[in-house]
DOMIRO-720962 format. One line per 3 residues: number of its first residue (from 1); for each residue x, y, z of N, C-alpha, C, O. Coordinates in steps of 0.2 Angstrom, whole numbers, padded with zeros to 4 digits, m for minus. Layout:
N
NUM> X,Y,Z,X,Y,Z,X,Y,Z,X,Y,Z | ...;
***
This chain:
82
1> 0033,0043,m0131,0030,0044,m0125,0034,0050,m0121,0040,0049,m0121 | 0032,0055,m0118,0034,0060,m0117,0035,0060,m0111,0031,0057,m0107 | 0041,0063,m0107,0045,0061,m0098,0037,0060,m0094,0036,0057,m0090;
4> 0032,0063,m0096,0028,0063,m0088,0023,0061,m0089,0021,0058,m0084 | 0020,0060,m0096,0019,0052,m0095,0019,0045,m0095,0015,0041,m0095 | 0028,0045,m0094,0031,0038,m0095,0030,0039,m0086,0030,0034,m0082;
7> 0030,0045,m0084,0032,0046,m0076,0025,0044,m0072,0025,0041,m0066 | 0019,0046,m0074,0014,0046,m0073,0011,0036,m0073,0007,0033,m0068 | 0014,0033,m0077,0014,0026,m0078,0017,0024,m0072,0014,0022,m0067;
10> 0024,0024,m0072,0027,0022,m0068,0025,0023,m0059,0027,0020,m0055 | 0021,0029,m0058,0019,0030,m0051,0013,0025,m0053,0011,0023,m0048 | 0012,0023,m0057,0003,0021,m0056,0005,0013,m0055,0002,0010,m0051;
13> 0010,0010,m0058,0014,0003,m0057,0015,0005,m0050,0011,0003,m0046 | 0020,0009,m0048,0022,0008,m0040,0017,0008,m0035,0018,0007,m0030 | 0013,0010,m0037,0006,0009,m0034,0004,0004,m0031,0004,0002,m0025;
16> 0000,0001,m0038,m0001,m0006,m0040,0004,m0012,m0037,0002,m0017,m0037 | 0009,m0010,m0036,0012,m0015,m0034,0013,m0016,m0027,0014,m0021,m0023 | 0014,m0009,m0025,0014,m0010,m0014,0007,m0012,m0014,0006,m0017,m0011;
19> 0000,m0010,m0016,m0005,m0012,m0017,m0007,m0019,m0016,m0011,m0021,m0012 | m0003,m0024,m0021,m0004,m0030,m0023,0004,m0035,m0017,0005,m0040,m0015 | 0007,m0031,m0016,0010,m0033,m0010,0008,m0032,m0003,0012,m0033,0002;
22> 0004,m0030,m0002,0000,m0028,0006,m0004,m0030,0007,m0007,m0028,0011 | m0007,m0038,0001,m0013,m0040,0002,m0012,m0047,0008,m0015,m0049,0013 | m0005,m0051,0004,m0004,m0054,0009,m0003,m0054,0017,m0005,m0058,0020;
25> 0002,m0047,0020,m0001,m0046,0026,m0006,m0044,0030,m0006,m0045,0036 | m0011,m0043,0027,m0018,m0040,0028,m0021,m0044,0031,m0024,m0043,0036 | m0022,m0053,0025,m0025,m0057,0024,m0021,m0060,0031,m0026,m0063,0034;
28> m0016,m0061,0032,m0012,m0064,0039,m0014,m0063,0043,m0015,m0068,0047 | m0015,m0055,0045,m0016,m0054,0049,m0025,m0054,0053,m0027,m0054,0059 | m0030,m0053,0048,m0034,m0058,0048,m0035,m0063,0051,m0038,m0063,0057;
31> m0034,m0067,0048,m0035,m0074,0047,m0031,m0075,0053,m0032,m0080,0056 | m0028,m0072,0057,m0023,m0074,0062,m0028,m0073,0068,m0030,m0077,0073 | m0029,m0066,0067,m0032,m0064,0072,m0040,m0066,0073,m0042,m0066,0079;
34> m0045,m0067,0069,m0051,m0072,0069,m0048,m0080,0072,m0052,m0084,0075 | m0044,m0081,0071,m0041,m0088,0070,m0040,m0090,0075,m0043,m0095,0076 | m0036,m0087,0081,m0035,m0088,0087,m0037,m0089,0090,m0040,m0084,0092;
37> m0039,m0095,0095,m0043,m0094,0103,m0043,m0090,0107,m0037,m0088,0108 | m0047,m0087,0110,m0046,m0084,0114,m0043,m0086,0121,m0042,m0081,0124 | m0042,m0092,0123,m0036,m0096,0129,m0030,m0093,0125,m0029,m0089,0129;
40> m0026,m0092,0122,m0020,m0089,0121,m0019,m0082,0123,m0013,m0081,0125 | m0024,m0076,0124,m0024,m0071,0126,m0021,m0067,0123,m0019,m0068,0117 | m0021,m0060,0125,m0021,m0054,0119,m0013,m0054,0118,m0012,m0053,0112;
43> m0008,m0056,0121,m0002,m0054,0119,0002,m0060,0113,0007,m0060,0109 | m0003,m0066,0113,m0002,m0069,0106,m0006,m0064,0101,m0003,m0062,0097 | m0011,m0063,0101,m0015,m0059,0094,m0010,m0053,0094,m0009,m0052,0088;
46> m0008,m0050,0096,m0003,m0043,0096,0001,m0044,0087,m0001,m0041,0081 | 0004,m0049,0088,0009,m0051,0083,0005,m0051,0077,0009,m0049,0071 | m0003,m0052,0077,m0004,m0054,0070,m0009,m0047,0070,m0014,m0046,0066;
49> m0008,m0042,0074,m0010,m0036,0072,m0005,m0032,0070,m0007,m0029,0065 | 0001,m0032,0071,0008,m0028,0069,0006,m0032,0058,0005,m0029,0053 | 0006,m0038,0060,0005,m0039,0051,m0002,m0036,0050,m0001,m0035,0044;
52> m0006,m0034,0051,m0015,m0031,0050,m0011,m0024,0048,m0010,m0022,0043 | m0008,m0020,0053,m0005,m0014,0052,m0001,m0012,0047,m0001,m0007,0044 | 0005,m0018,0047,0009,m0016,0042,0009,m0017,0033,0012,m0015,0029;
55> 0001,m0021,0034,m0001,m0022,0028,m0005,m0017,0025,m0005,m0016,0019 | m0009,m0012,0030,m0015,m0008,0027,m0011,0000,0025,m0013,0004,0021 | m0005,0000,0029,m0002,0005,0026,0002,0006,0019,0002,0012,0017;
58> 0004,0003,0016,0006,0003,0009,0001,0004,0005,0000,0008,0001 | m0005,m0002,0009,m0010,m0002,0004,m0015,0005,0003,m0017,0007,m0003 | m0015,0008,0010,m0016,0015,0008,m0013,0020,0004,m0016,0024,0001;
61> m0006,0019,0004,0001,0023,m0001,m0001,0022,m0008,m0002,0026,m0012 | m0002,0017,m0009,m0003,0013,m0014,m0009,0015,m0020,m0010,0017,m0025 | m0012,0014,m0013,m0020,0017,m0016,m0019,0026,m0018,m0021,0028,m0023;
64> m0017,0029,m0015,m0015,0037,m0015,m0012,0037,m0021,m0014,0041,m0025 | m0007,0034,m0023,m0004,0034,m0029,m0005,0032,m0035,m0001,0034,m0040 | m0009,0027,m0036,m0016,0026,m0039,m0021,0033,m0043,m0022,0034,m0049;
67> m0023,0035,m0036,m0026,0038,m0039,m0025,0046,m0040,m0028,0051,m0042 | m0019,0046,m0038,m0016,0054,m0039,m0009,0054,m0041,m0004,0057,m0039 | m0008,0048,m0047,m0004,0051,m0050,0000,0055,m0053,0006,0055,m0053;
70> m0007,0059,m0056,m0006,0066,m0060,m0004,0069,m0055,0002,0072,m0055 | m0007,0070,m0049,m0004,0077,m0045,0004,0076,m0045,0008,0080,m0046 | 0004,0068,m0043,0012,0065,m0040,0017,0069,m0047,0021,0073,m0045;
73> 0016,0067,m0052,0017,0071,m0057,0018,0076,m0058,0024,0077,m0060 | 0014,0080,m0057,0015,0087,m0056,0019,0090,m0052,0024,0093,m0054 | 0018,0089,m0047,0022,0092,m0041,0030,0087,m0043,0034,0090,m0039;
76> 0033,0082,m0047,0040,0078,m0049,0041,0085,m0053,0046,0089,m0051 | 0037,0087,m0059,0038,0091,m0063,0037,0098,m0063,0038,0101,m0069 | 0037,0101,m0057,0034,0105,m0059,0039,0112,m0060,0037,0117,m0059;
79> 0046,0111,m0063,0049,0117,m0066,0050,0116,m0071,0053,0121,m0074 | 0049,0111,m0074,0049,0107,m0081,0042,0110,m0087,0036,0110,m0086 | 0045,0111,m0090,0041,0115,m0097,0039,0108,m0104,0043,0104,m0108;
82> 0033,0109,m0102,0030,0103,m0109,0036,0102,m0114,0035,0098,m0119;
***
């Protein structure tokens, strides 16, 4: 296997896996935020919005690096001759 396609893999794993680790903050922050009464007031929901946010960003990274591998690639590689 040749450096930029072992490279091109390797982004597409690191991806995949902030992807599949952002699922459970996401889901937290959800589940928290439907979940709560509204007698507790917005500055208890605050807390399970910081997890809603801190979740959806990876998972956006993640997703980019997914699907734009190759660019990722390219642009690691690009003084590098096949």
């Amino acid at each position: 296997m040749k450096p930029k396609q072992f490279a091109n893999v390797l982004i597409k794993v690191l991806g995949l896996s902030m992807f599949a680790h952002s699922i459970v903050p996401i889901l937290n922050g959800l589940f928290g935020v439907l979940s709560t009464p509204p007698s507790y007031g917005s500055s208890y929901r605050s807390g399970f919005w910081y997890y809603l946010i801190t979740g959806v960003i990876p998972a956006i990274i993640g997703l980019f690096l997914i699907a734009q591998s190759q660019l990722v690639t390219e642009k690691l590689f690009k003084d590098e001759a096949e």
